[in-house]
N, C-alpha and C positions, 0 to 999 in steps of 0.2 A: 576730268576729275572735278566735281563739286566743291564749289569755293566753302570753304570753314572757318564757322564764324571764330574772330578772334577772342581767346578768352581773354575774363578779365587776372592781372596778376595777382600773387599774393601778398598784401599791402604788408612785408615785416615791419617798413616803420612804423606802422600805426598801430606795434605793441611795446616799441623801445621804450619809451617814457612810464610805462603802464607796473603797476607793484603784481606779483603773481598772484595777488586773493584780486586785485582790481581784471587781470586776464582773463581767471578761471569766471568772474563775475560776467566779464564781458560776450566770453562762448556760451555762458548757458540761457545769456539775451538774445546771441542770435539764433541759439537753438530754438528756439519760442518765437523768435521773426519768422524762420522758416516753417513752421508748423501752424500759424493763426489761419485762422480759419474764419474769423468774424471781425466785424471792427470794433467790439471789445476784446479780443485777442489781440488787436493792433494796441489798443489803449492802455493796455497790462504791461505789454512791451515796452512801451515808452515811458511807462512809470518805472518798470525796472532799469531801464536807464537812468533816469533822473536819480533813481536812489543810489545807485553803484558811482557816480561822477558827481552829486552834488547840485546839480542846477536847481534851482529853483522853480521857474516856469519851463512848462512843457506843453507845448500842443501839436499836432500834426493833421493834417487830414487831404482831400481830393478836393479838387475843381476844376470846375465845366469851362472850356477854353472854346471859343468859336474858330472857325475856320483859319481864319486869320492871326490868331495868338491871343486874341481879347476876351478879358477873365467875362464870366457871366453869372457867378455865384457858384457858393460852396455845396458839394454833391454830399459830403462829409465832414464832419467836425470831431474829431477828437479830442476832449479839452482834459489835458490831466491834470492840470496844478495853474491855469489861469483865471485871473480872480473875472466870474460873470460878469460883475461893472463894468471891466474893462473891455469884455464881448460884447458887450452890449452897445457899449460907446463906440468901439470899431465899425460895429454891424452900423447904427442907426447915423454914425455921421460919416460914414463912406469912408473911413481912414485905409480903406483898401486900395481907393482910387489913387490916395497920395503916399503910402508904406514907399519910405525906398527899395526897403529890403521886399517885400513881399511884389513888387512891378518885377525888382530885377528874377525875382526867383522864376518868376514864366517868362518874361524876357531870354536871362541867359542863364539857361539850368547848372546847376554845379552849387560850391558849397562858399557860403561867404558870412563871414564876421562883418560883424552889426557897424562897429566902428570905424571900420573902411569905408563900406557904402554908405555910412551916414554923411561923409562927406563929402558926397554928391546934392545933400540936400542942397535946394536953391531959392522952395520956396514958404511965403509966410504959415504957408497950410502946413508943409512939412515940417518946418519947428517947430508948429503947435504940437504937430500928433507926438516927436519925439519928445516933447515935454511934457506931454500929457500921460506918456508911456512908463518914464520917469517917476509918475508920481504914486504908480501902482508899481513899483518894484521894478520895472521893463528896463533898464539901463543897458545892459548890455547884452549879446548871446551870438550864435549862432544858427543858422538856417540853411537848408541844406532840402531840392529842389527836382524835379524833373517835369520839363512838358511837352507834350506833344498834341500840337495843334491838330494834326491829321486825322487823330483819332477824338480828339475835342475833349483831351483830358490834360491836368497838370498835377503832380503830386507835390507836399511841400511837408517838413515838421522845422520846427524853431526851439532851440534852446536855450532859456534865458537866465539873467541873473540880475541883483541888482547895484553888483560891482563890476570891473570889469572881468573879461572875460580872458583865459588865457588862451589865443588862439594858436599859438604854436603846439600848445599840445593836445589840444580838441578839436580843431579844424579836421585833422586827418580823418582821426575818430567817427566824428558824426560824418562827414563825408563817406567813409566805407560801411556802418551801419545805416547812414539813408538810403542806400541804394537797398538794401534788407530791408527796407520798410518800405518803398515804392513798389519794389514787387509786392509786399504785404497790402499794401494800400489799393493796388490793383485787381488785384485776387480776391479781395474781402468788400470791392465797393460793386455797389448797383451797376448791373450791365450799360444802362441806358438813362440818361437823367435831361430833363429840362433847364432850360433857363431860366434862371428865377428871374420869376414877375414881379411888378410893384404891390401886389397886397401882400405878396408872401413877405416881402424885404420891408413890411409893415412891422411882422412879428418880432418883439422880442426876442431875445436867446430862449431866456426863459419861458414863454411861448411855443418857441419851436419844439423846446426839449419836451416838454408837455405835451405837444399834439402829436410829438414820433410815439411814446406813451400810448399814446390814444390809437393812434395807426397798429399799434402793435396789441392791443386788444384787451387794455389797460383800463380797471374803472379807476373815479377820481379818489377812491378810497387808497388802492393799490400805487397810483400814482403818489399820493401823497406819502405814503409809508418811502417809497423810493427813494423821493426826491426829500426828503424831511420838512414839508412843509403840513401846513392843517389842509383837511379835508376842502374848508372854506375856501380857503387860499388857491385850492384848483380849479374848484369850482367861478373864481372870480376872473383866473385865467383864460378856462375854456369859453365863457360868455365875452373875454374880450376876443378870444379868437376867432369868435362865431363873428362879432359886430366888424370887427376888418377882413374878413374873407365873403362877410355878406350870405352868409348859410344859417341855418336853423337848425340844423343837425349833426350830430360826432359823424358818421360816415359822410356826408356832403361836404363836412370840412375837410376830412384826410384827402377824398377824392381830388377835392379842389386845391387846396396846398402840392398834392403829387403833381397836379398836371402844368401847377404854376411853378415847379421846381423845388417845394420842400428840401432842403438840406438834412441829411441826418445827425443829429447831434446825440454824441456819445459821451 
């Protein structure tokens, strides 16, 4: 007889503590996890969590893991309530290399409060980034994880606040809706993705988001209406993206960005 895979249980504890509008709120979030179809269907979802519980910041998204478990940039970016600045700073000074929380999430997947793991930091780089994270509201949250190196993916979402966090009655929580967003984030992300290159890890957020835009068949008029900035202001964009990827053209740039690993930002 064929071995059957084990299912997972039915988490009751992780509606004990819950009021019956915060339940009914809870099932119709994961109704919509199980149903996205796009990585703005993932992004929807994770806003309506945020709304129904309160956090503050919210992101989630996929990344490209090499054979051996070492991250190599993001396939995906879902950003619903983190301030740009702070993506930006992340992106441009490596705060990936030193996150404790976001090492351990591809290291050992599962769900873990911010506060715990912080106190493994050890070194000067990682009390900068937690105080640097501090000062954009990041104080406390939640993260909740899955990776598999075999297949050279890792999924991850973070929920933040800028008090502490109550982990005894959110841990479980996010814990049983991340796994509803891992399978979401799996199903909704690019088959196949590269490593990101050093021109690509050039670009701004705001760059990137722009040139997904652009990949997507977006002129700078339409992009601008989008993104609410001036027509100018895209325009000022795309000619920096041309001069760091070394191209003269909108197709020679997405081409080029794709094949050096582009990230999608949502």
């Amino acid at each position: 007889m064929a071995d059957v895979q084990k299912k997972r249980p039915f988490p009751k504890d992780v509606f004990t503590n819950l009021t019956k509008t915060e339940c009914e709120g809870f099932l119709e979030v994961l109704h919509f996890a199980v149903q996205s179809e796009s990585p703005e269907d993932v992004k929807d979802v994770l806003a309506r969590f945020q709304s129904l519980f309160h956090f503050t910041r919210v992101i989630g998204g996929l990344a490209k893991l090499s054979p051996l478990g070492v991250f190599e940039g993001f396939t995906n970016v879902l950003n619903v309530s983190y301030p740009e600045e702070w993506l930006r700073l992340y992106w441009q000074k490596g705060y990936f290399e030193v996150d404790p929380v976001f090492k351990t999430a591809l290291q050992e997947p599962g769900t873990q409060h911010w506060e715990t793991t912080y106190q493994t930091a050890s070194s000067d780089k990682q009390r900068e980034f937690i105080a640097a994270a501090k000062e954009f509201g990041i104080a406390d949250g939640i993260t909740t994880g899955s990776a598999d190196p075999a297949c050279g993916v890792g999924t991850f979402c973070s929920f933040a606040s800028a008090e502490r966090v109550d982990a005894k009655r959110y841990v479980p929580l996010v814990e049983y809706f991340g796994y509803h967003v891992h399978l979401a984030l799996l199903r909704t992300g690019p088959k196949s993705s590269q490593a990101v290159a050093p021109c690509v890890k050039e670009l701004s957020l705001r760059e990137m988001t722009i040139l997904n835009w652009v990949k997507n068949g977006k002129t700078n008029w339409e992009i601008a209406k989008i993104i609410g900035v001036t027509e100018r202001t895209v325009r000022f964009h795309v000619e920096s993206i041309f001069s760091k990827l070394d191209v003269t053209s909108r197709s020679h740039a997405v081409a080029t960005a794709i094949a050096h690993g582009l990230p999608n930002v949502v």
